[in-house]
C-alpha positions in Angstrom: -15.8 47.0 -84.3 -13.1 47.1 -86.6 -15.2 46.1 -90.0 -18.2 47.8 -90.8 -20.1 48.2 -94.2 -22.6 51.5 -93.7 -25.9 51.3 -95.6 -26.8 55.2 -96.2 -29.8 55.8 -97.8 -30.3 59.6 -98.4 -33.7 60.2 -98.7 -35.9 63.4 -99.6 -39.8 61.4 -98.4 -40.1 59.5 -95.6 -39.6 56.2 -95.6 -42.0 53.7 -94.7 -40.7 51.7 -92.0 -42.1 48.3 -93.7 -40.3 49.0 -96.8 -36.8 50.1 -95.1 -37.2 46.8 -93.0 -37.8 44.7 -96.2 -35.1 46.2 -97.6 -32.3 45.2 -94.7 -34.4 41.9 -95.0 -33.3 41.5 -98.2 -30.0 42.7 -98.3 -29.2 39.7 -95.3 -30.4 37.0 -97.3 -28.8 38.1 -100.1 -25.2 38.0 -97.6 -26.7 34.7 -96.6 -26.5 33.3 -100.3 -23.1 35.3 -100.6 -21.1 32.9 -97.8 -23.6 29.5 -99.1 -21.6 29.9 -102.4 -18.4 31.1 -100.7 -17.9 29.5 -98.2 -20.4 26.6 -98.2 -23.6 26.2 -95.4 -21.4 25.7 -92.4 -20.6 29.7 -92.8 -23.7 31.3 -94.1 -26.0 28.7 -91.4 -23.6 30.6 -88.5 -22.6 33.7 -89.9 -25.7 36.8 -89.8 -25.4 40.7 -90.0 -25.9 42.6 -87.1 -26.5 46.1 -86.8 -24.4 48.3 -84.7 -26.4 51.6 -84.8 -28.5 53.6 -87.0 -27.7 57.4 -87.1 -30.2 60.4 -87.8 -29.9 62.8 -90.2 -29.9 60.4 -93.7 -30.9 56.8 -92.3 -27.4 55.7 -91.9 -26.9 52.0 -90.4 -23.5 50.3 -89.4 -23.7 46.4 -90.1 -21.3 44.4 -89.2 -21.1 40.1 -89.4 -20.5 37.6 -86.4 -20.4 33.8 -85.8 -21.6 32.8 -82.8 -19.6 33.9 -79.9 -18.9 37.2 -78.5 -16.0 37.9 -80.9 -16.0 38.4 -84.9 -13.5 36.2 -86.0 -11.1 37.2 -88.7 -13.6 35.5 -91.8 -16.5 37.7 -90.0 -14.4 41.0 -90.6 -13.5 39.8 -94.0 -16.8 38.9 -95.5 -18.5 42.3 -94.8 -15.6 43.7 -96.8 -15.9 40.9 -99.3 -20.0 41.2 -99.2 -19.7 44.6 -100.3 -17.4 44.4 -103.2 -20.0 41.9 -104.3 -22.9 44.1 -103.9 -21.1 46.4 -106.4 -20.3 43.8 -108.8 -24.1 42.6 -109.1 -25.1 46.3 -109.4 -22.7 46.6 -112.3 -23.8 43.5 -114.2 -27.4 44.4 -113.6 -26.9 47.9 -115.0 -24.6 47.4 -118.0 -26.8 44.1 -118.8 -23.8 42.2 -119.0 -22.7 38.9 -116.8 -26.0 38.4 -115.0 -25.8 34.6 -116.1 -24.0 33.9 -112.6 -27.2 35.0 -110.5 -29.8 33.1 -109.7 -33.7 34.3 -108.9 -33.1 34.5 -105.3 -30.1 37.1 -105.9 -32.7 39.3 -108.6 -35.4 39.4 -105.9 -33.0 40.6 -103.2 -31.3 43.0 -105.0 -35.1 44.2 -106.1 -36.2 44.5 -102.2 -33.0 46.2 -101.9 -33.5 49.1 -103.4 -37.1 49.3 -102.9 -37.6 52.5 -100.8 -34.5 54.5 -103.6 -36.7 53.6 -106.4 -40.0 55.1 -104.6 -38.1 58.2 -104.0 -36.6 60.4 -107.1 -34.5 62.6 -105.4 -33.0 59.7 -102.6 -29.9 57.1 -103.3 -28.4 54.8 -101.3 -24.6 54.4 -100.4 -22.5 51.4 -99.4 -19.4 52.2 -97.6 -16.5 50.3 -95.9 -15.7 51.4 -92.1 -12.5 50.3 -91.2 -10.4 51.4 -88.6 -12.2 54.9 -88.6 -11.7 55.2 -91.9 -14.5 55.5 -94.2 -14.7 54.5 -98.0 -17.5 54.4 -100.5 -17.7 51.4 -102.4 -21.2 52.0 -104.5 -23.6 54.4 -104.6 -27.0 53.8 -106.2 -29.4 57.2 -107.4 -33.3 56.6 -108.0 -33.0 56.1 -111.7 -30.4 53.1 -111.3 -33.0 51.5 -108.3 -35.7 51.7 -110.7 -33.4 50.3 -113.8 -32.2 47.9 -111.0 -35.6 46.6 -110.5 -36.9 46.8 -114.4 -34.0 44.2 -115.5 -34.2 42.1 -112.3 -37.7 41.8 -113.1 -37.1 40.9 -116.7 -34.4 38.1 -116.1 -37.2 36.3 -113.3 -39.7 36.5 -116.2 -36.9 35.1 -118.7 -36.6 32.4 -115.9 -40.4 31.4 -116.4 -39.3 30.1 -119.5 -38.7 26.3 -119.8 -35.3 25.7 -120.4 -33.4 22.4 -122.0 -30.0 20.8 -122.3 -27.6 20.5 -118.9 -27.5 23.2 -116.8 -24.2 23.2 -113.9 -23.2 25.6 -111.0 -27.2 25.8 -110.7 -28.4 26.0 -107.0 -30.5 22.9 -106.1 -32.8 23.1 -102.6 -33.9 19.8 -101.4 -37.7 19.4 -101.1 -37.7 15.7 -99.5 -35.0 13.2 -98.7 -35.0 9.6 -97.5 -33.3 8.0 -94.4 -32.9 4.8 -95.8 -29.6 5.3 -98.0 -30.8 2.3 -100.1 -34.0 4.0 -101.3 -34.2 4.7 -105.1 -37.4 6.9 -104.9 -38.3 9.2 -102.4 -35.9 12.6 -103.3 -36.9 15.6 -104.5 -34.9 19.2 -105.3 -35.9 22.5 -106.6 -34.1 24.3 -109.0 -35.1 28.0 -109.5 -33.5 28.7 -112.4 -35.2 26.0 -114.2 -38.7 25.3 -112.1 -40.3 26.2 -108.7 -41.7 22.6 -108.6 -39.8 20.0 -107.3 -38.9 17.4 -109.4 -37.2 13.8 -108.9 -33.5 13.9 -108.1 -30.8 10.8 -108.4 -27.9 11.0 -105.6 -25.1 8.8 -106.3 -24.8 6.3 -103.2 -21.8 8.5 -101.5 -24.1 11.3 -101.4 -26.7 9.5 -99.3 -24.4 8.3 -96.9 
């Protein structure tokens, strides 16, 4: 594999297994969300991380993305790369409390499973390197204090979420709740904004939508 990114998380406890798992949970559906505003559903319905192996020593596992079929294509090798850079990005907005409009809920929670078992431990961090061609670079590393300030503003930007908001609101995320077969229907469609309610609500499609 040409491609890699390598999670390293250096810890000094053990690690629950439940909370590692959670946090590789998270860290895919946040690459999942990653290609759906990227690229667009055809690429993140397809396109899943994989790991390659997990080392001893630290806990040390090589991820890398494929499509299906037995080879990564090119955007595979190029969206772990791309994934990475966007981890570090997020991280930086998170901790310098700056630019954090252009995350949604879903991108605060993952980030907050992500570093789960770093902030439990006060003398681990977690690195995030690109493998490529047997080279080796670090693209972000993350100490116990930044997990826990990681998870303290996440938490505080869901809560600021709770809050009804007004006005027009674009480049929001809508999930549909219920749609209608019959393209005619005026009633019957309903979407889910996070950023402004869990409930759904009633949605209008223009008639090119529906079809």
């Amino acid at each position: 594999m040409n491609k890699l990114m390598r999670i390293e998380l250096k810890n000094s406890e053990p690690v629950e297994l439940v909370k590692y798992t959670n946090s590789l949970l998270c860290l895919a559906d946040e690459y999942k969300d990653f290609l759906l505003k990227e690229e667009g559903a055809a690429s993140a319905n397809e396109s899943k991380l994989y790991i390659q192996k997990v080392k001893s020593g630290s806990i040390i596992a090589d991820l890398f993305s494929l499509s299906p079929g037995a080879i990564p294509a090119i955007s595979d090798l190029n969206n772990i790369i791309a994934f990475s850079h966007h981890l570090k990005a997020f991280v930086g907005c998170l901790l310098n409390n700056k630019g954090t409009d252009k995350f949604d809920k879903k991108n605060f929670e993952n980030i907050s499973g992500f570093v789960e078992p770093v902030a439990e431990d006060n003398s681990s961090q977690i690195n995030i390197y690109n493998k490529f061609e047997g080279n080796v670079n670090l693209v972000l590393n993350i100490d116990s204090k930044e997990a826990n300030n990681i998870q303290n503003r996440s938490r505080k930007l869901i809560e600021n979420m709770q809050v009804p908001m007004q006005g027009n609101h674009s480049k929001v995320v809508l999930y549909w709740f219920q749609t209608r077969n019959d393209v005619t229907s005026q009633a019957g469609y309903q979407g889910i904004v996070e950023q402004i309610t869990n409930n759904p609500v009633k949605t209008i499609m223009e008639p090119e939508i529906k079809e």
